[in-house]
C-alpha positions in Angstrom: -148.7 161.8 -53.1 -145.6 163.2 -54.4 -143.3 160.9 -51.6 -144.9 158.1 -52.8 -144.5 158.6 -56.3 -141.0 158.4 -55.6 -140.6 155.4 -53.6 -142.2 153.6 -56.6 -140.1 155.1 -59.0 -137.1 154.4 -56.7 -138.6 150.4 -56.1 -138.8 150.0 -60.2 -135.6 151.3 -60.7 -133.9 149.1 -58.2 -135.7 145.8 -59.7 -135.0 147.4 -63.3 -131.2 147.8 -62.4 -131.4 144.1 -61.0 -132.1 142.7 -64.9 -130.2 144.9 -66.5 -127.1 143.6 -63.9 -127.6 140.5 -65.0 -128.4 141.0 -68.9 -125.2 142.6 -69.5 -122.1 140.4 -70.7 -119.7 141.5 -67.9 -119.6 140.8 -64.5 -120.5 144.5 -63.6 -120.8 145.1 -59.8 -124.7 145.6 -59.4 -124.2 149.0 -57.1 -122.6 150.6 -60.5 -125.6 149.7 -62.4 -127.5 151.3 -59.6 -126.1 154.5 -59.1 -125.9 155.0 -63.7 -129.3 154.1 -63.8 -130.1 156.7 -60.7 -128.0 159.3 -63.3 -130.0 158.2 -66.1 -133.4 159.0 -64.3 -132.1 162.4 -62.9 -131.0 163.4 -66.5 -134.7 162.9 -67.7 -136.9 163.9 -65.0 -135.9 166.3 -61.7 -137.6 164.2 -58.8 -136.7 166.7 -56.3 -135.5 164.6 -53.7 -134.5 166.4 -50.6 -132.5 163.8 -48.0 -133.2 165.0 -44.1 -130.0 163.3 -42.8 -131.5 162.3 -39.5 -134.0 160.7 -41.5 -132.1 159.1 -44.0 -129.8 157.6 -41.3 -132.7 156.5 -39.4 -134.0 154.6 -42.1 -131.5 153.0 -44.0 -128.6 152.6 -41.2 -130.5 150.3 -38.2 -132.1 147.5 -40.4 -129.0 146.7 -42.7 -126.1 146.3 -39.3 -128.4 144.8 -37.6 -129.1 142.2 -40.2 -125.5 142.0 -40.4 -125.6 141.3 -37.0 -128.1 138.9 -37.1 -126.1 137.2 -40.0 -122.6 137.1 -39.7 -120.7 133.8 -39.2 -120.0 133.6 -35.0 -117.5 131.6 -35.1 -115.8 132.7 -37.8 -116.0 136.4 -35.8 -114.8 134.3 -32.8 -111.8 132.6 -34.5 -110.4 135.5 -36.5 -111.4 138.1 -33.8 -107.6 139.5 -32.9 -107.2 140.0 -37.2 -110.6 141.1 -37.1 -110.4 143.9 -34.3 -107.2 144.9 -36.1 -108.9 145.8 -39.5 -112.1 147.1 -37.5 -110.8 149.5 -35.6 -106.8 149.8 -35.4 -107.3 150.4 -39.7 -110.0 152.8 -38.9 -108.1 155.3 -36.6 -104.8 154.6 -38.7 -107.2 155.7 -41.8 -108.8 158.4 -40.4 -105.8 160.2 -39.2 -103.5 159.9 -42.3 -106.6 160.6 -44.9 -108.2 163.3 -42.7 -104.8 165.0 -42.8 -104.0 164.1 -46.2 -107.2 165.7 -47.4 -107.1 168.8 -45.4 -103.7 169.3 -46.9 -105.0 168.3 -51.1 -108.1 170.6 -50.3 -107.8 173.5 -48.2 -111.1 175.0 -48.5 -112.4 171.7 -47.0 -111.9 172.1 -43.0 -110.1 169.4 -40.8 -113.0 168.6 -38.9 -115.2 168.1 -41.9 -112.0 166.0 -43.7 -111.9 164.0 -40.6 -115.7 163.5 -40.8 -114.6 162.3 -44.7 -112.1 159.7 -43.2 -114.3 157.2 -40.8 -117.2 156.9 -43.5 -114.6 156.1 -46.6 -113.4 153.5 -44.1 -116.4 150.8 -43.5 -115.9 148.0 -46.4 -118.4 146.1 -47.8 -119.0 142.3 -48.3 -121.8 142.1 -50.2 -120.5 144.3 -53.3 -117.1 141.7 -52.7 -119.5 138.7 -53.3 -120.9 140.1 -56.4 -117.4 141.3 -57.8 -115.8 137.9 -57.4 -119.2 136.1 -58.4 -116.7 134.4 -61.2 -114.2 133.4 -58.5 -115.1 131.9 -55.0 -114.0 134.2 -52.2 -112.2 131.6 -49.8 -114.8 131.4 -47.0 -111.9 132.1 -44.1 -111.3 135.8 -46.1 -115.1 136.4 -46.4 -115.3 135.6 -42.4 -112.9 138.5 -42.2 -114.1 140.8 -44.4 -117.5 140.2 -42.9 -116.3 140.6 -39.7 -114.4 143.9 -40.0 -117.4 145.0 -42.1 -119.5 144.9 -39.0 -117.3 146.3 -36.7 -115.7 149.5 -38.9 -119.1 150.0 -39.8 -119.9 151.0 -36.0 -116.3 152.5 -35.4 -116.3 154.3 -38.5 -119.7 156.3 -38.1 -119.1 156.7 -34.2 -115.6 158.7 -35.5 -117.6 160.2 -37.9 -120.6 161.8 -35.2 -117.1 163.1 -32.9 -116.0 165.1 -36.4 -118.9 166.4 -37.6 -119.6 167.4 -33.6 -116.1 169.5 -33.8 -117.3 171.0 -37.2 -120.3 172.1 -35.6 -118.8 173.9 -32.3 -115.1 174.5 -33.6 -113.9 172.9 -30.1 -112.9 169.1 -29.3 -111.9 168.0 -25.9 -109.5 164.7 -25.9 -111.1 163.5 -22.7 -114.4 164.4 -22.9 -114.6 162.9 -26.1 -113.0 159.7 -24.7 -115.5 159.5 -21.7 -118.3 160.2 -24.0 -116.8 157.5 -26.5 -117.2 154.9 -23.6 -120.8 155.4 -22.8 -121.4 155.3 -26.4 -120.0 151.9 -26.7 -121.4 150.2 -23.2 -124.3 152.4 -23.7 -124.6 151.3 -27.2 -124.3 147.6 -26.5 -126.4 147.5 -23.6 -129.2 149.1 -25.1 -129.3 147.1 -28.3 -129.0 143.9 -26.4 -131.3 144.4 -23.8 -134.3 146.0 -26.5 -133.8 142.6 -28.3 -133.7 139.9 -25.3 -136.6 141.4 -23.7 -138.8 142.0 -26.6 -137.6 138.2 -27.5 -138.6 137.3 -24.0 -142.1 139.2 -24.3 -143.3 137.6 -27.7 -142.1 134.3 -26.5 -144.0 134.4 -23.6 -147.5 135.8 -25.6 -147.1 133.5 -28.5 -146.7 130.3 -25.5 -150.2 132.0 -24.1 -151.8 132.7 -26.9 -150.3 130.9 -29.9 -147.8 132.5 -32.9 -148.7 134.5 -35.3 -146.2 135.0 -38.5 -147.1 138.2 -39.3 -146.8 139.9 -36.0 -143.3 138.0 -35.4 -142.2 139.1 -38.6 -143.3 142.9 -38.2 -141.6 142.5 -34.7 -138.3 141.4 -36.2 -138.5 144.6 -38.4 -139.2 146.9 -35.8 -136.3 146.1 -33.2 -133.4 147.5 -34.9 -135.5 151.0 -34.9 -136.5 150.9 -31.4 -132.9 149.4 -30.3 -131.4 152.7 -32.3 -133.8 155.4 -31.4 -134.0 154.1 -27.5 -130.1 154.4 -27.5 -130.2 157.9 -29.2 -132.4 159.2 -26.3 -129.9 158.3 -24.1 -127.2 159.9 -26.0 -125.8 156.5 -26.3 -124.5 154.6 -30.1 -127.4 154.1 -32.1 -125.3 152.4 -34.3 -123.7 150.0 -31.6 -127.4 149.8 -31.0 -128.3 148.1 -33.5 -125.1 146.0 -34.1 -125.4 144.7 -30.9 -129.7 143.8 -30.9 -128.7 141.7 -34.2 -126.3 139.9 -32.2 -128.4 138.6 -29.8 -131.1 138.2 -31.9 -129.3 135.9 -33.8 -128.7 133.7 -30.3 -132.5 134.6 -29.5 -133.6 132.9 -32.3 -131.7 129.1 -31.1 -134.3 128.6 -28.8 -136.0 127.0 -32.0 -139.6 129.0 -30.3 -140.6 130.7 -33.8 -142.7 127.9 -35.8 -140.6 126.9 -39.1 -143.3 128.9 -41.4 -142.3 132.5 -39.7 -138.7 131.6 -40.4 -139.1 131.0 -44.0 -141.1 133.9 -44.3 -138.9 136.1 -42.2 -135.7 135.1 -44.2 -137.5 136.4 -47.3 -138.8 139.6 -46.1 -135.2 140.5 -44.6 -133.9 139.4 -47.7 -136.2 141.6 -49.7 -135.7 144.9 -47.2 -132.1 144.3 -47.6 -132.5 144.5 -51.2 -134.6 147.2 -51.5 -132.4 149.6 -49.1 -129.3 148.9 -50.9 -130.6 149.6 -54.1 -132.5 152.7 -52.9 -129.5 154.0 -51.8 -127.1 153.7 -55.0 -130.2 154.8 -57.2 -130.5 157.6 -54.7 -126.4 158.4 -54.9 -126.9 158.4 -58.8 -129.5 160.8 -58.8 -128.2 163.0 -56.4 -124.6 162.8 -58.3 -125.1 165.9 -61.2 -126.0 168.3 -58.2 -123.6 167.2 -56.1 -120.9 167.2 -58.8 -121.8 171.2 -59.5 -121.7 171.9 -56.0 -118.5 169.9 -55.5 -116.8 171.7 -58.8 -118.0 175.4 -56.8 -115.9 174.3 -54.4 -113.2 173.2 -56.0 -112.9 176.8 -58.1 -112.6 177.8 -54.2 -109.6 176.4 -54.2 -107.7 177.7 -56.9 -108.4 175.0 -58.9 -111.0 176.6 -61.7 -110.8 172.5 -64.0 -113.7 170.6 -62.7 -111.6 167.8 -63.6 -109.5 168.1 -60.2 -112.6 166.2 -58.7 -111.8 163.4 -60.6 -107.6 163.8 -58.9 -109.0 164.4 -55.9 -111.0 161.0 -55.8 -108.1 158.9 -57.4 -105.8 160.2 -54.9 -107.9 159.3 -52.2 -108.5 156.2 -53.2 -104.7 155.5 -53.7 -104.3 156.2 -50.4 -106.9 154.5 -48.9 -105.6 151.2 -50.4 -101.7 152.0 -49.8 -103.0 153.0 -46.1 -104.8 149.5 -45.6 -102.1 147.3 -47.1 -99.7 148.5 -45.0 -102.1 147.7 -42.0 -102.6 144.2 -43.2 -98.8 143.8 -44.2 -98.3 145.2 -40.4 -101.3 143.0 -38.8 -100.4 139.7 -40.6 -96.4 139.6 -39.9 -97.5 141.1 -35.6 -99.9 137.9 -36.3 -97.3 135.4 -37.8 -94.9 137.3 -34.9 -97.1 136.1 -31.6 -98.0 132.6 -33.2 -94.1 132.2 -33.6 -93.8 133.2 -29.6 -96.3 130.1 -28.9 -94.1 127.8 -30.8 -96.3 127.4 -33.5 -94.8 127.7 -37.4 -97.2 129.5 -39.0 -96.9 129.7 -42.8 -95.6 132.5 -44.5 -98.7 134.6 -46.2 -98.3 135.2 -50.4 -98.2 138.8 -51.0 -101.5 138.0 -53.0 -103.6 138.0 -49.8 -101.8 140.8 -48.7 -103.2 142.7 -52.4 -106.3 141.0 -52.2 -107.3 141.5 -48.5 -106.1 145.6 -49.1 -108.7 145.4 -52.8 -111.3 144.0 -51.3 -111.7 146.8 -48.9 -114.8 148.0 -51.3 -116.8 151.0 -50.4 -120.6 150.3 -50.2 -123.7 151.2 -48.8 -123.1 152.1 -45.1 -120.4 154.5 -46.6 -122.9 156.2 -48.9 -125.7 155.9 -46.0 -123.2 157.7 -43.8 -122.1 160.6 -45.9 -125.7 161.7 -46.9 -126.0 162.1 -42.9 -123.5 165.1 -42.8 -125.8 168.3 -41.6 -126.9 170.8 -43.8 -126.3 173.6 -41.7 -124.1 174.7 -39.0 -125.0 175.5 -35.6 -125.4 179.4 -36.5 -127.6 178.5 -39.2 -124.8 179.1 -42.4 -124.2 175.8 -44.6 -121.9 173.4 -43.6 -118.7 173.9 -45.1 -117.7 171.8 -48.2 -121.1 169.5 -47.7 -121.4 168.2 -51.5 -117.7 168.0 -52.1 -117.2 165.7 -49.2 -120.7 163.7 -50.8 -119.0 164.1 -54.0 -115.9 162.3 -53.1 -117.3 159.5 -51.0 -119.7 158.5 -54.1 -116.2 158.7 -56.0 -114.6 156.8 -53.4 -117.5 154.0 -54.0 -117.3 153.2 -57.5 -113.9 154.0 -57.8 -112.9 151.3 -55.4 -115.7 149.0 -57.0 -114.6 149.4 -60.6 -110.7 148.6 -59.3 -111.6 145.7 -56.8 -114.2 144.1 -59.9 -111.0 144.0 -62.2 -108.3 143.0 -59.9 -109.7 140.8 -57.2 -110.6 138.1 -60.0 -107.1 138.3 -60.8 -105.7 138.0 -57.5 -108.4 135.3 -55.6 -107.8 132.8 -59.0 -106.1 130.3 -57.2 -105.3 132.0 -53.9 -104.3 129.4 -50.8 -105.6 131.0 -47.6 -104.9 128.9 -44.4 -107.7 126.3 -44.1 -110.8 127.0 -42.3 -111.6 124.6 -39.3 -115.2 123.8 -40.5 -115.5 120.1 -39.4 -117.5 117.5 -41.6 -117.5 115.0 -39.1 -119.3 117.7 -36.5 -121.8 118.5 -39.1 -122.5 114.4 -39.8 -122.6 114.2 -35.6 -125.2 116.8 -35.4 -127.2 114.8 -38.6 -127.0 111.9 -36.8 -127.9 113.0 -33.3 -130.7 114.6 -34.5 -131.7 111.8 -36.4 -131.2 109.6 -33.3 -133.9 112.2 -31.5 -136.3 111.5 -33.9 -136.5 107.8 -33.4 -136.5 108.2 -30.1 -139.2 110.6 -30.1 -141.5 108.6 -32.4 -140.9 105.4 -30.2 -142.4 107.1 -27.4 -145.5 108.7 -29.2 -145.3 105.3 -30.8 -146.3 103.8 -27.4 -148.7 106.5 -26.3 -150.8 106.8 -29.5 -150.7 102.8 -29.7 -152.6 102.5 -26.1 -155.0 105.2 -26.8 -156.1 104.0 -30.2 -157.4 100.9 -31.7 -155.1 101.5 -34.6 -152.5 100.1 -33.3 -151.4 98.0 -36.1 -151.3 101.3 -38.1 -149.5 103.4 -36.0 -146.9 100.8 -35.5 -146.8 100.6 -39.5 -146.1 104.9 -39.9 -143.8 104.4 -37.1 -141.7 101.6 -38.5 -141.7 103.5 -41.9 -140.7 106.7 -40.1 -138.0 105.5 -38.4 -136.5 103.9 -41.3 -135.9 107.1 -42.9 -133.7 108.1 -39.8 -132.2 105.0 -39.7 -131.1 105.3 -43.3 -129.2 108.8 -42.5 -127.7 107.7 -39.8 -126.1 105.2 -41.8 -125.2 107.9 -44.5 -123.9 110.1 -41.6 -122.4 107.7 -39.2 -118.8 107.0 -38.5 -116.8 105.1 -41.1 -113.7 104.9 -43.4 -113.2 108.1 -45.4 -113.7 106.5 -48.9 -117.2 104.7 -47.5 -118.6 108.0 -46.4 -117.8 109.8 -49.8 -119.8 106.8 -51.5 -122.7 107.5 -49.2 -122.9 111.2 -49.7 -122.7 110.5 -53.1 -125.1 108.3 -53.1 -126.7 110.5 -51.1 -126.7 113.3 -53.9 -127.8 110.9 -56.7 -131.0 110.4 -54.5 -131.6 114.2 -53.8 -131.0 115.0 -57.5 -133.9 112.2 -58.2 -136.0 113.6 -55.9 -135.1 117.1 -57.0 -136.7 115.6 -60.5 -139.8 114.0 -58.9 -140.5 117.2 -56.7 -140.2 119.4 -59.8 -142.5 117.0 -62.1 -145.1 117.3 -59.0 -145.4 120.5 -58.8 -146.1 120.7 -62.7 -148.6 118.5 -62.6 -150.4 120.8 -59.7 -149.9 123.9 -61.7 -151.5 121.7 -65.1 -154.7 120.8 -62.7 -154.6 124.2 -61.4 -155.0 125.5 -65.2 -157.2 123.4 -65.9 -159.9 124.2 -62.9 -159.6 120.7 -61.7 -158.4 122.5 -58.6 -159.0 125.1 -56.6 -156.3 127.9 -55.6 -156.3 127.7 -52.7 -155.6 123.5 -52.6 -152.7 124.5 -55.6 -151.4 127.3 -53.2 -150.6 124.7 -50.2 -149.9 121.5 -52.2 -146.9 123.6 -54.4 -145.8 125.5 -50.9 -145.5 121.8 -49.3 -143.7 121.1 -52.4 -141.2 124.2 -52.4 -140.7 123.8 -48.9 -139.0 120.2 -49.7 -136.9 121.4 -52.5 -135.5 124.2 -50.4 -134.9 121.4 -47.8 -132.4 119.6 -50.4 -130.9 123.0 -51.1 -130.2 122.1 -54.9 -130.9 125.1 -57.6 
């Protein structure tokens, strides 16, 4: 009774940070409002919460990579994957040997190992606390591709460094070349796992909803469940969990262009993933905030350990860590982008010379989030001989500091530098996205010409089925001409002419719907008719994909 008191009190105080977010004036990342309203509730009332790392990891870590496998841009990863590998895992290792040394050497009393368990998790960025810092200014898409990208993979490399430190901490011995061999099977081990869970249970439901017809709920519940199985299968193994689970959203994302799933379980299942996503973010900060005063006083014990009786060094500590973590990353960029400009030059290309702006931006935007906080709660409580493990709530103390530190700096400065920022352009082609429009469009006719002819001989309607037919097909007909090949300026009058008719038809939609909902109140019909007339309704207006 007591666990589930919690998990509603954590639920209504993620939706409660959510309007107070957007109530205040500011443009204050929604993770800070998170983690002071998860202070707030632990200066009021002790909830007692007591985090089982292997539990916490388990349930927080699978479903969020591999939604960000399932979600991230291919071809973006594809396009920028030499700039991307660089951040993901060149930054990572370059980070986690200068910090871990940096902070062995600032805080004696925390061990190497356990500073070079510190490193890996302060390295993962995150895109979706960028998105809400720069909600004022658009991100270019080309730098979110990359910071999405390198978000998915540092995640992974980050966390797998992280399960080699705390392994040293634990047995005071690391062996270069056994941890290289074991590094290998965690990555193939990792990936194979994680793809082959999700192409065969994608094979399986495919196959049972073909013999037996689809069921949303059960597809959606499935979707849910792979990451887990894909992350606890590789565990048992002793392979990467976390590559698991990168990896089964991956192919789950090409699993899913077989177009098998009706369209209801997609809308549906978009929701509920959106939702989950939500929730477990939110948990977590809410969770960091009310774990913050105890971790702070176990953090400032430590810190008398060292000499240094002010509490205040905590607060030094987390700025000098955060210094470095950005001087550390712009140099990699600075380094990456001018090897980058340095091959393109050997091809005979003439690339253009980056502003120091994306240099500054692409190093701030390197924000701390939620797989950072998920990892650092993992760190055991005890060591193998049952004594605590050494410097446990400093290390906590100083990633949560890492995390808003890097979100308050980022949420002033990244404004600054994206306003007006030129980033080469991206190669998103309109004329492959009106080709595709009008090739499916083409389909259509095509398709409704033949059922046309089949219906028309079966039936004595055939006048009528000719009529829908005719009707049909010049709808199609109509976007192919909006969509079809022609002069530049003749195209941008279509489209907007185009717009003008979806922004009526935003208008008509909206005025049917209140005129359900008025019947509706009035008991002139039932629910149930209301329910699927305004879902048949909604369905269109998120069709035109106008708020």
């Amino acid at each position: 009774m007591e666990t589930i008191s919690i998990v509603l009190i954590l639920m209504i105080a993620v939706i409660v940070s959510g309007v107070i977010s957007r109530m205040l004036p500011l443009p204050v990342p929604l993770p800070l409002v998170q983690i002071a309203f998860g202070a707030v509730i632990a200066s009021v009332a002790n909830l007692g919460v007591m985090l089982d790392p292997d539990v916490f990891f388990l349930l927080f870590i699978p479903p969020l990579l591999f939604l960000d496998g399932w979600r991230i841009p291919k071809e973006g990863l594809l396009r920028d994957k030499g700039t991307i590998i660089e951040l993901a895992l060149g930054l990572v290792v370059f980070t986690v040997v200068g910090l871990g040394f940096l902070i062995n050497w600032m805080i004696p009393s925390m061990p190497l190992a356990v500073a070079f368990a510190l490193a890996p998790i302060v390295s993962p960025t995150d895109p979706v606390a960028v998105s809400a810092i720069a909600a004022r200014v658009a991100i270019p898409k080309r730098l979110m591709h990359i910071l999405e990208g390198e978000s998915l993979l540092n995640d992974a490399s980050g966390l797998v460094c992280m399960r080699f430190a705390v392994i040293a901490a634990l047995t005071g011995a690391f062996s270069l070349v056994e941890a290289s061999l074991t590094f290998l099977w965690l990555v193939a081990g990792g990936i194979v796992v994680g793809a082959g869970v999700t192409w065969s249970v994608s094979r399986l439901k495919n196959w049972i909803s073909w013999k037996l017809g689809e069921d949303t709920g059960s597809q959606i519940l499935i979707s849910l469940v792979i990451p887990f199985v894909a992350y606890l299968v590789a565990e048992h193994l002793h392979a990467s969990g976390i590559l698991a689970a990168v990896a089964a959203g991956l192919v789950m994302s090409y699993a899913e262009q077989t177009g098998q799933a009706l369209a209801t379980t997609r809308i549906r299942r978009t929701g509920v993933w959106d939702t989950a996503q939500f929730a477990l973010n939110g948990a977590m900060f809410v969770l960091l905030g009310e774990q913050l005063p105890r971790i702070a006083a176990g953090a400032a014990e430590v810190v008398r350990q060292t000499g240094h009786h002010e509490p205040a060094w905590l607060v030094v500590y987390v700025f000098v860590i955060n210094i470095a973590l950005s001087a550390l990353r712009f140099m990699w960029v600075w380094i990456s982008l001018r090897f980058t400009m340095y091959r393109a030059t050997r091809r005979g290309q003439n690339p253009e010379r980056p502003s120091w702006r994306l240099v500054a931006a692409t190093s701030l935007a390197g924000v701390r989030g939620a797989i950072t906080l998920a990892g650092i709660l993992t760190l055991p409580l005890v060591l193998a001989d049952g004594s605590p493990f050494p410097a446990r709530d400093l290390a906590i103390f100083l990633a949560a500091g890492v995390i808003i530190f890097s979100l308050i700096g980022a949420s002033i400065a990244l404004p600054i530098l994206l306003n007006g920022l030129k980033l080469p352009p991206e190669t998103y082609d309109q004329r492959a996205e009106d080709r595709a429009r009008v090739a499916a469009a083409e389909a259509a006719i095509r398709a409704t010409e033949n059922a046309q002819s089949s219906l028309r001989e079966s039936s004595a309607d055939a006048e009528l089925y000719a009529s829908s037919a005719a009707h049909l097909m010049d709808i199609y007909r109509q976007r192919i001409s909006v969509y079809s090949t022609g002069g530049t300026d003749e195209l941008e009058d279509r489209r907007r002419a185009q717009g003008v008719d979806d922004q009526l038809w935003m208008n008509a939609l909206r005025a049917e719907r209140d005129a359900i909902y008025r019947e509706a109140r009035a008991r002139r019909l039932s629910d149930e008719i209301a329910r699927k007339l305004v879902r048949e309704i909604d369905l269109n207006e998120a069709r035109l994909g106008i708020s």
